[in-house]
C-alpha positions in Angstrom: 23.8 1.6 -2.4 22.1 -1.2 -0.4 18.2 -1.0 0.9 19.7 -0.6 3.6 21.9 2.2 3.5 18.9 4.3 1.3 16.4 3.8 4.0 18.5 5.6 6.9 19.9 8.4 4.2 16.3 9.0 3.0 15.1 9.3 6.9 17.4 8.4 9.2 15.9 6.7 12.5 13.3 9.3 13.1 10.7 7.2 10.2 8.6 4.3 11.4 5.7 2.4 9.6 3.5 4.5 11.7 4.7 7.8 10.2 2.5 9.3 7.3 4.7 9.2 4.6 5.8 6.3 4.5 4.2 5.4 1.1 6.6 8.0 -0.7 9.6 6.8 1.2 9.3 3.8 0.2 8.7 4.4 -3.7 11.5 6.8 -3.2 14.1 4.4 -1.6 13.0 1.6 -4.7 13.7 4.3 -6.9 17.5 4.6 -5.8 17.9 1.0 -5.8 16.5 -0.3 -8.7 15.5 2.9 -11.0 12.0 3.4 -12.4 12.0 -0.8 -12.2 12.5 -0.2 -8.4 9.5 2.9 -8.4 6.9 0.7 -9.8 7.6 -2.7 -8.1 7.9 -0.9 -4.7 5.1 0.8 -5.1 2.8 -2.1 -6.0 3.8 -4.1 -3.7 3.4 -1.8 -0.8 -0.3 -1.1 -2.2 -1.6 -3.9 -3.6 -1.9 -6.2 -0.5 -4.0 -3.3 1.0 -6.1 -3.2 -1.9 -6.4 -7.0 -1.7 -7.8 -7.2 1.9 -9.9 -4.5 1.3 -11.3 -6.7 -2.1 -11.8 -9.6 -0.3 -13.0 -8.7 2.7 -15.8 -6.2 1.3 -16.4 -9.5 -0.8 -16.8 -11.8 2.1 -19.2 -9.3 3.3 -21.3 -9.2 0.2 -21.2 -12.7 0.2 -22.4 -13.1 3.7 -24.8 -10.4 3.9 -26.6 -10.6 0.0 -29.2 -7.9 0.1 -27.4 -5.6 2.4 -25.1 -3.6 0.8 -27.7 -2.6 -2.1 -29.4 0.7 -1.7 -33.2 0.3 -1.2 -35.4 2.2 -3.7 -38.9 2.2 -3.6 -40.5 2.5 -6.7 
């Protein structure tokens, strides 16, 4: 079964990025193509470049703005 064909029998036309549960959807449709090889590569690779721009730019924040993100204590 191609990508292709596993995306419209998992959801047909109705499912769009937009839709909530698209995370699942998409692990599930790796998993018919490619087995538990297809579950984890899917998966990563529709959450890691999320986690990656939230890394960087909560970096580039801390780097900008030094003493702002720590939590003032007065002792």
């Amino acid at each position: 079964m191609t990508a292709n064909a596993a995306f419209w029998s998992v959801g047909g036309a109705k499912f769009s990025l937009k839709d909530r549960g698209i995370l699942p959807r998409s692990i599930h449709i790796g998993y018919i193509c490619a087995g538990w090889l297809g579950l984890i590569v899917s998966g990563v690779c529709f959450v890691l470049p999320a986690v990656l721009i939230t890394g960087v730019g909560i970096s580039l924040l801390a780097i900008a703005f030094p003493g702002h993100l720590q939590k003032n204590v007065e002792t």
